[in-house]
N, CA, C and O atoms as CSV, one atom per row, in Angstrom:
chain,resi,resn,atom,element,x,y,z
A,1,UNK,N,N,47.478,-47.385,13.741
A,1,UNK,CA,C,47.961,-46.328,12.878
A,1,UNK,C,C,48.654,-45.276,13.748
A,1,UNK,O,O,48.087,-45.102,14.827
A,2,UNK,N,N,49.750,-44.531,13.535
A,2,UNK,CA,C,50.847,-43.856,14.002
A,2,UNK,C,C,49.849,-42.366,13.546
A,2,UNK,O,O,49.129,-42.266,12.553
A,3,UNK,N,N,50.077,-41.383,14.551
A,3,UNK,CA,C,50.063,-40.205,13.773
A,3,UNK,C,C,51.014,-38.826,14.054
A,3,UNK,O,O,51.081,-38.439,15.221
A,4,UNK,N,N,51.542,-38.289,13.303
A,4,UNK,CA,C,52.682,-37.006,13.871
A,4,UNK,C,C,52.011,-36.637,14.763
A,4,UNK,O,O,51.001,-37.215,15.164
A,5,UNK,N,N,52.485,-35.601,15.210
A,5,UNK,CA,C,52.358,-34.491,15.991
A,5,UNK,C,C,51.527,-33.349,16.022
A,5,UNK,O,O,51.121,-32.862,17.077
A,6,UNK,N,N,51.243,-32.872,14.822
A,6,UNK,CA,C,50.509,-32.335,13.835
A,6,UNK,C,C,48.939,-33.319,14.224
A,6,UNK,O,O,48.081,-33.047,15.063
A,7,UNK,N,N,48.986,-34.191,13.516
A,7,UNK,CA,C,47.682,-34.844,13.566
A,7,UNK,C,C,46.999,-35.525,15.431
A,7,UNK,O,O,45.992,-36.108,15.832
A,8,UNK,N,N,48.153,-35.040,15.985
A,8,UNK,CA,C,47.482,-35.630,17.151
A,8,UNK,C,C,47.126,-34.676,17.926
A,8,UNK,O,O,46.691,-34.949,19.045
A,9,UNK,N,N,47.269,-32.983,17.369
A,9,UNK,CA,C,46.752,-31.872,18.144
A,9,UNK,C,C,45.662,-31.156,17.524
A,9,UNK,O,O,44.758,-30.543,18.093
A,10,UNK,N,N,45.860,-31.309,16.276
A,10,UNK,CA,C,44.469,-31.623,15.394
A,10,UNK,C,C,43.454,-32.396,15.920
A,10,UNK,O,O,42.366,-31.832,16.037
A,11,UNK,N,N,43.577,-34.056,16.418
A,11,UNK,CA,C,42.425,-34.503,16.909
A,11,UNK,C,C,42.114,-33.837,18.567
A,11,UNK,O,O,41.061,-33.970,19.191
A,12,UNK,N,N,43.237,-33.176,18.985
A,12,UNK,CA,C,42.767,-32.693,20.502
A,12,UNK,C,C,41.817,-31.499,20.263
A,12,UNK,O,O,40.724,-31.133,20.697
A,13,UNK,N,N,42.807,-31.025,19.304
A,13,UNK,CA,C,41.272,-29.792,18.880
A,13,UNK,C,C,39.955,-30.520,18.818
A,13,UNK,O,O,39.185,-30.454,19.776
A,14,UNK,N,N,39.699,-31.118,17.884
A,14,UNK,CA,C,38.322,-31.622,17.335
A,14,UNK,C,C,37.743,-32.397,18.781
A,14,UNK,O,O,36.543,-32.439,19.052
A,15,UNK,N,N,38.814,-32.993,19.643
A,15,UNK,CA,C,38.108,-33.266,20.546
A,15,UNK,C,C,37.507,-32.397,21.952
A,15,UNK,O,O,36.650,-32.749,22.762
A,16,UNK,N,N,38.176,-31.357,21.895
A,16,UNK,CA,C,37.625,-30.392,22.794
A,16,UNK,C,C,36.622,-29.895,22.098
A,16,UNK,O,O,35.495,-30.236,22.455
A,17,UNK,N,N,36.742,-29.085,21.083
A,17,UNK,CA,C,35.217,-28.780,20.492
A,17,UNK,C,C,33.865,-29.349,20.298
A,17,UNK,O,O,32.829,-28.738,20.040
A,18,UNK,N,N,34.120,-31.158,20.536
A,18,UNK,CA,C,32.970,-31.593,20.434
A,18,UNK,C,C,32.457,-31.840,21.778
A,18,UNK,O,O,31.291,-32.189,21.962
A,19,UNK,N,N,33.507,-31.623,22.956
A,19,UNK,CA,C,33.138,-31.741,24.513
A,19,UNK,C,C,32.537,-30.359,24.273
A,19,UNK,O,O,31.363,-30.408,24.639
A,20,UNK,N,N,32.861,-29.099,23.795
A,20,UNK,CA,C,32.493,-27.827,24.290
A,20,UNK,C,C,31.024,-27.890,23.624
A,20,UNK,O,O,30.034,-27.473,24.227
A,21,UNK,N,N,30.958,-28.535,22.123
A,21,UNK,CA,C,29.482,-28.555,21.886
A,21,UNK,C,C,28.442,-28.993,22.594
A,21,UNK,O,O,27.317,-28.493,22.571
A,22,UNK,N,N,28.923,-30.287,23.478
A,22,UNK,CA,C,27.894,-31.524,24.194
A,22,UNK,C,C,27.810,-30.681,25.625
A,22,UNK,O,O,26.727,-30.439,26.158
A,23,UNK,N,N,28.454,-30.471,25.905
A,23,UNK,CA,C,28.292,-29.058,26.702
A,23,UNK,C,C,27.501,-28.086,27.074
A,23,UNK,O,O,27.029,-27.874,28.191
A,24,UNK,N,N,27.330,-27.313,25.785
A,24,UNK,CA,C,26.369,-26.546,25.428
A,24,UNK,C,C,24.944,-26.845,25.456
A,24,UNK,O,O,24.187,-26.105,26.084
A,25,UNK,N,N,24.353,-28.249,24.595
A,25,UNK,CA,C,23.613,-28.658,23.949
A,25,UNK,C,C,23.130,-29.248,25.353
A,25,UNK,O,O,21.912,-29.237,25.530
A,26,UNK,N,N,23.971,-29.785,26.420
A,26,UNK,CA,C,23.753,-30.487,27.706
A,26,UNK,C,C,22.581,-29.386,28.279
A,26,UNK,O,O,21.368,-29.439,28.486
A,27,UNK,N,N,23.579,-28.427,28.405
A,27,UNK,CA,C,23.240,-27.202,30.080
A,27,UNK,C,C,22.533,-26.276,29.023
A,27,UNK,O,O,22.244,-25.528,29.956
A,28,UNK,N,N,22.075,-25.738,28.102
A,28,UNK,CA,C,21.744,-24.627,27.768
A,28,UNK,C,C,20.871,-24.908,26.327
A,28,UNK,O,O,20.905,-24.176,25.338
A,29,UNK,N,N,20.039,-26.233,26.484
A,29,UNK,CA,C,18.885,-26.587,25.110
A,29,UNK,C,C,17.209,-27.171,26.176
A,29,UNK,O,O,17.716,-27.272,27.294
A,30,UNK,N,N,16.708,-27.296,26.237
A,30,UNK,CA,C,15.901,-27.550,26.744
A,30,UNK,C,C,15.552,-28.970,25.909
A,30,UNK,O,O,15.296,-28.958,24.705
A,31,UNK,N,N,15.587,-30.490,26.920
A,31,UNK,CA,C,15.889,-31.714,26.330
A,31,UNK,C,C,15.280,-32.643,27.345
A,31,UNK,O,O,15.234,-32.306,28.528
A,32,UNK,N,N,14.895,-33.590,27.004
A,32,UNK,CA,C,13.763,-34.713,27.606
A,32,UNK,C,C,14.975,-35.003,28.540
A,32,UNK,O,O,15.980,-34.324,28.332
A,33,UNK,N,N,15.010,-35.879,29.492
A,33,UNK,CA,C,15.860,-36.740,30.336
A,33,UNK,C,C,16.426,-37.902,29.223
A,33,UNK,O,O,17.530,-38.258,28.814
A,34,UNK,N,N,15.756,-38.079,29.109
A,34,UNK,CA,C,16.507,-39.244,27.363
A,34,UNK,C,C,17.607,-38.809,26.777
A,34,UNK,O,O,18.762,-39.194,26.590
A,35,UNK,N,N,17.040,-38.045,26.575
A,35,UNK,CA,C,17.651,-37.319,25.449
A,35,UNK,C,C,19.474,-36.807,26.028
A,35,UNK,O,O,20.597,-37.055,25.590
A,36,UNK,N,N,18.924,-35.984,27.234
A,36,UNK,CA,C,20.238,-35.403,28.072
A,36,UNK,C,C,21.171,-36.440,28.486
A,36,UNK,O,O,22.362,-36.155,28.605
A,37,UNK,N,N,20.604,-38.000,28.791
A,37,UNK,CA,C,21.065,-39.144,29.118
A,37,UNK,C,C,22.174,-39.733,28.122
A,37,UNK,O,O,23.336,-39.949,28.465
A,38,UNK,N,N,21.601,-39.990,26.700
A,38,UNK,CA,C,22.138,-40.038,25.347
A,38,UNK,C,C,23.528,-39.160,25.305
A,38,UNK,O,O,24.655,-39.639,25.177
A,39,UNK,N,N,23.154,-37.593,25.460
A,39,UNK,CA,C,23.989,-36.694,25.147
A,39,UNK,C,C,25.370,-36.525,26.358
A,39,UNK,O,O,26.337,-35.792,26.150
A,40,UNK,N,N,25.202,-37.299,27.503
A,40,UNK,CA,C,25.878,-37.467,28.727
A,40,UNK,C,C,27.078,-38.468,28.476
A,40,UNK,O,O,28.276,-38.186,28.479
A,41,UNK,N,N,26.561,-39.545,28.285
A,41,UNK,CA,C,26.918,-40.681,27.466
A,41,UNK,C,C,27.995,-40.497,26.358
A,41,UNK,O,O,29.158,-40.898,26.384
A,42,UNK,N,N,27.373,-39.825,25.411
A,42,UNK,CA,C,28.416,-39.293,24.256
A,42,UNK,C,C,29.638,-38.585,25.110
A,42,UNK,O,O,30.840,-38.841,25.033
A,43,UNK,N,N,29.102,-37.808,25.785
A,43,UNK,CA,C,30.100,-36.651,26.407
A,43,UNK,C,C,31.330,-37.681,27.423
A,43,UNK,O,O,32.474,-37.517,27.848
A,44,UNK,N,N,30.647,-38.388,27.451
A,44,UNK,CA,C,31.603,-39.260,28.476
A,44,UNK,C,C,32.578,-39.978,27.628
A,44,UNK,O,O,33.786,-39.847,27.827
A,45,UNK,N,N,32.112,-40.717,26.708
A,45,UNK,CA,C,33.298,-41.116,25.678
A,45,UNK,C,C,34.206,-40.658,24.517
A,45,UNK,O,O,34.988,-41.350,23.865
A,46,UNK,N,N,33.856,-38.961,24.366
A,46,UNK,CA,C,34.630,-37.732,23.925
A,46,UNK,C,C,35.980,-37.940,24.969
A,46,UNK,O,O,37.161,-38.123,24.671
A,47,UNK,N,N,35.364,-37.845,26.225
A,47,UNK,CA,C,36.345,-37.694,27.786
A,47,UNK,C,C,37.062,-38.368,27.401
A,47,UNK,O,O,38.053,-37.997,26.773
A,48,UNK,N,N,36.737,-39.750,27.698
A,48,UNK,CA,C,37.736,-40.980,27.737
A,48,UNK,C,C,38.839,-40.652,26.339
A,48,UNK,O,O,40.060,-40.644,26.184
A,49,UNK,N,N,37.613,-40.395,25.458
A,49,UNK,CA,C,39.167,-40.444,23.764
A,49,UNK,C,C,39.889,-39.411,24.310
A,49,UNK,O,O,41.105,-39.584,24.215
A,50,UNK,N,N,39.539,-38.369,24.864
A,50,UNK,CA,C,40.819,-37.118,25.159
A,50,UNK,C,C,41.709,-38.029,25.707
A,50,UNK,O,O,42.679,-38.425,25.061
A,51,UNK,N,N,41.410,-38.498,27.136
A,51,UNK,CA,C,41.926,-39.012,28.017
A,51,UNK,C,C,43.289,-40.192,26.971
A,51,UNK,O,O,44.500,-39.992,26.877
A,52,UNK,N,N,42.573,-41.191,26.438
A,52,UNK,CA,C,43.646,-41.508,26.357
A,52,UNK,C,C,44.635,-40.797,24.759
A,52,UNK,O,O,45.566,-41.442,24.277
A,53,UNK,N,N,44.303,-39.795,24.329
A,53,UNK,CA,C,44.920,-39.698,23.165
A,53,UNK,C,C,46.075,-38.531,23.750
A,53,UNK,O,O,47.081,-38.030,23.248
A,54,UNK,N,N,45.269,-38.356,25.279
A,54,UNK,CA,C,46.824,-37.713,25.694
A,54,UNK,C,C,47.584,-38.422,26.476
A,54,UNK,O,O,48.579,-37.922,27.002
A,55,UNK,N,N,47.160,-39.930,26.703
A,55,UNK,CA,C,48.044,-40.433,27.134
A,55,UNK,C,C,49.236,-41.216,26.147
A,55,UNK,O,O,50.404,-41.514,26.400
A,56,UNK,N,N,48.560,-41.371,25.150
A,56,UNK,CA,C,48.882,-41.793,24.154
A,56,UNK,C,C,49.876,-40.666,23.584
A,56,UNK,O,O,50.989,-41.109,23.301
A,57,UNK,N,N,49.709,-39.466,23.391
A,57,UNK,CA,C,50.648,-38.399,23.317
A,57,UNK,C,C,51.961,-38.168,23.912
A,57,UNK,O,O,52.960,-37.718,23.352
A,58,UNK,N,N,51.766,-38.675,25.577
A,58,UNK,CA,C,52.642,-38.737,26.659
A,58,UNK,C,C,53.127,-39.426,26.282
A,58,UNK,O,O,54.208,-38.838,26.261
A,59,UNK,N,N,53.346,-40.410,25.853
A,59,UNK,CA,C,53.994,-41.834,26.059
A,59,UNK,C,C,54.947,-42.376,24.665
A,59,UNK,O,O,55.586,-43.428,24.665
A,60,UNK,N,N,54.888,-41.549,23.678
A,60,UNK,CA,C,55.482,-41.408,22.158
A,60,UNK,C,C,56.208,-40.435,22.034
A,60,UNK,O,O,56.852,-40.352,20.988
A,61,UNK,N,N,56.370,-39.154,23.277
A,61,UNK,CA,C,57.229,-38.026,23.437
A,61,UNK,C,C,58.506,-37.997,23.632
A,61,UNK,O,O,59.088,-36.919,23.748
């Protein structure tokens, strides 16, 4: 699926905000090692979707 321009800075938003939440919830909740492990994890494949949805951005410009 194709998306404008519009919708692909829309998902950069939503994707920084959910790095800035996992973030938060990481360094500043008090959380089992499990738990922080889980939430590391997530945070890592937020990364990667940034990663490539700006490469993906780059490359349709």
């Amino acid at each position: 699926m194709k998306y404008n321009l519009a919708d692909e800075i829309k998902i950069d938003g939503l994707i920084k905000a959910k790095i800035s939440e996992l973030h938060q919830e990481i360094h500043h909740t008090i959380l089992s090692d499990r738990q922080k492990e889980l939430l590391r994890h997530e945070l890592k494949e937020y990364q990667e979707l940034q990663f490539k949805n700006r490469m993906i951005r780059q490359t349709t410009l």
